[in-house]
C-alpha positions in Angstrom: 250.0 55.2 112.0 248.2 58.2 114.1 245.7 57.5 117.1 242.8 57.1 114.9 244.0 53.9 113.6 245.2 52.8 116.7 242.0 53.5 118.6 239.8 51.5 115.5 242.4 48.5 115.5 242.3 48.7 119.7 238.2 49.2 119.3 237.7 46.2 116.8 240.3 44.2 118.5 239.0 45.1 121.8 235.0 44.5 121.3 235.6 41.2 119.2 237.5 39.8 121.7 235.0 41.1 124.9 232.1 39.4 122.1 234.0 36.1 122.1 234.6 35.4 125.6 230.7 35.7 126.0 230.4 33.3 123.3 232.8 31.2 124.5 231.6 31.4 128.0 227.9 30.1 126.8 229.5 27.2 124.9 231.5 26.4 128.2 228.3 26.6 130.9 225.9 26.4 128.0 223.6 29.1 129.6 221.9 30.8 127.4 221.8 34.5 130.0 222.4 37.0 127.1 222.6 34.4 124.0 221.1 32.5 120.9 219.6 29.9 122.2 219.4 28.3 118.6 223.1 26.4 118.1 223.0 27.3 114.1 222.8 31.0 114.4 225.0 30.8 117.9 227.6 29.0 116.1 227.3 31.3 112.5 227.6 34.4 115.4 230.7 33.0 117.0 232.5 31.9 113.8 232.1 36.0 112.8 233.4 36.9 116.0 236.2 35.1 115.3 236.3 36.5 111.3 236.1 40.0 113.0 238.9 39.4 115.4 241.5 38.0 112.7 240.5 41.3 110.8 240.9 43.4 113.3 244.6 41.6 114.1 245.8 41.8 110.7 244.6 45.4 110.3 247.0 46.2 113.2 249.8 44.5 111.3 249.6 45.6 108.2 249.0 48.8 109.7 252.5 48.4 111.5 254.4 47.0 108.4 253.6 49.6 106.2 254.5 52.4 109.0 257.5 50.6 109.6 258.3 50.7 106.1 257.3 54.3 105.5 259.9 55.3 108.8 262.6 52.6 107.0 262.0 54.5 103.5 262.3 58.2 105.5 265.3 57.1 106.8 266.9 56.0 103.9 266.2 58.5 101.6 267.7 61.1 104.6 270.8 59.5 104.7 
C-alpha cells in the first residue's frame, strides 16, 4: 500500500465520518442549520453516509490484507 491509498482510504474515511456526525448531530437537536429539512431525503442522505463509511473501512482492510499478504509471499519466496 503507498501514500496514495492511504490518503484516499484516510480522505473517504475521514469526510464520511466528519458528514455523519453532522447528520447525526441534526437527528440529535433536530435543527435543521446546514440540513434537509425533509426527513425522507435526510434519512436516504445519512443511510449513504453510512454506505460510504463502511466502504471506505473495508477499502482500508482489504487494502491491508492483501499488502500483508504480498510482504508474507516476499518473505517466503526469499527464504
Amino acid at each position: 500500500m503507498n501514500i496514495k491509498d492511504i490518503v484516499a482510504n484516510g480522505v473517504i474515511i475521514g469526510m464520511s465520518g466528519v458528514l455523519l456526525w453532522h447528520f447525526l448531530n441534526i437527528w440529535r437537536f433536530e435543527q435543521y442549520l446546514v440540513g434537509e429539512p425533509n426527513i425522507i431525503i435526510r434519512s436516504l442522505e445519512t443511510a449513504g453516509l453510512v454506505f460510504i463509511l463502511l466502504f471506505g473501512i473495508g477499502k482500508y482492510i482489504s487494502d491491508l490484507k492483501r499488502e500483508t499478504r504480498k510482504r508474507d509471499l516476499e518473505r517466503d519466496g526469499s527464504q
